[in-house]
C-alpha positions as CSV (number, residue, x, y, z in Angstrom):
1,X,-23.1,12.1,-17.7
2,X,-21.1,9.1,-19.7
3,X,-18.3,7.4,-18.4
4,X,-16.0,5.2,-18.6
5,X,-14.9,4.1,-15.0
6,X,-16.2,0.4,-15.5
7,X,-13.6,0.0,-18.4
8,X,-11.0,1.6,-16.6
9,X,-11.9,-0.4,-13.0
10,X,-12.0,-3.7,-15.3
11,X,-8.2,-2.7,-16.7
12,X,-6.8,-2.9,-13.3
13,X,-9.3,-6.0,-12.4
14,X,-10.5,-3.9,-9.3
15,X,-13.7,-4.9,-8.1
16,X,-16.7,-1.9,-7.2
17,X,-16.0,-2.4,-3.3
18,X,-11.5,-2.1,-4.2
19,X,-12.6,1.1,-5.8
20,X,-14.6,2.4,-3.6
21,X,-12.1,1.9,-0.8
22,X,-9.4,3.3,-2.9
23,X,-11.6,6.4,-2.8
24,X,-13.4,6.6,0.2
25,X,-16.8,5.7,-1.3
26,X,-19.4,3.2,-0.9
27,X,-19.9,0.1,-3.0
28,X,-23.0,1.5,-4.3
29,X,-21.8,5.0,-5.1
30,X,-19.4,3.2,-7.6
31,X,-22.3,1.3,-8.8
32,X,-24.9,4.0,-9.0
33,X,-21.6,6.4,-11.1
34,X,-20.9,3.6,-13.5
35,X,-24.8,3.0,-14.2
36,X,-25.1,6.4,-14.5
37,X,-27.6,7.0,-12.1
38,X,-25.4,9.2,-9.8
39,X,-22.7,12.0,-10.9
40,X,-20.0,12.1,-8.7
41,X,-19.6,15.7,-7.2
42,X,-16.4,17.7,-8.7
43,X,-13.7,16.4,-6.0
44,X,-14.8,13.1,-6.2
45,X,-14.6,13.3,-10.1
46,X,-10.5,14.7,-9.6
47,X,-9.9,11.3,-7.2
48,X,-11.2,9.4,-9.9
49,X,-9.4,11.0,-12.5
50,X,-5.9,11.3,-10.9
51,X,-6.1,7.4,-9.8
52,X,-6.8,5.9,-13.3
53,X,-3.6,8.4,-14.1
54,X,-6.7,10.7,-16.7
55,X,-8.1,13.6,-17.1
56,X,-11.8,14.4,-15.8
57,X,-12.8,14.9,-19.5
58,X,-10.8,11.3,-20.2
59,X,-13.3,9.8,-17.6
60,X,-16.6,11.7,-17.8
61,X,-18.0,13.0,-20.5
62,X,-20.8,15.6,-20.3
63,X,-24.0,15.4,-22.4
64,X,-26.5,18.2,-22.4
């Protein structure tokens, strides 16, 4: 799944560990979403969405 939560994190100049503790996360989950190598489960995605002020499809995008 693509995202865009790097750019987004970079606007606000948050690092991956201010993020994460924003949402309850670790460091590395924030890591392993914007690399690509995790998806974030579906209530995780809506915190991520609703704190960047987006929509889920705005921050993720789905690629079959």
């Amino acid at each position: 799944m693509k995202n865009n939560l790097r750019e987004l994190r970079a606007m606000r100049k948050w690092s991956q560990g201010a993020l994460a503790d924003a949402l309850g996360v670790s460091r590395q989950t924030i890591n392993a979403i914007e690399t690509e190598k995790y998806d974030p489960s579906l209530p995780l995605a809506f915190k991520i969405a609703r704190l960047f002020e987006q929509t889920i499809e705005e921050v993720f995008d789905y690629i079959e």
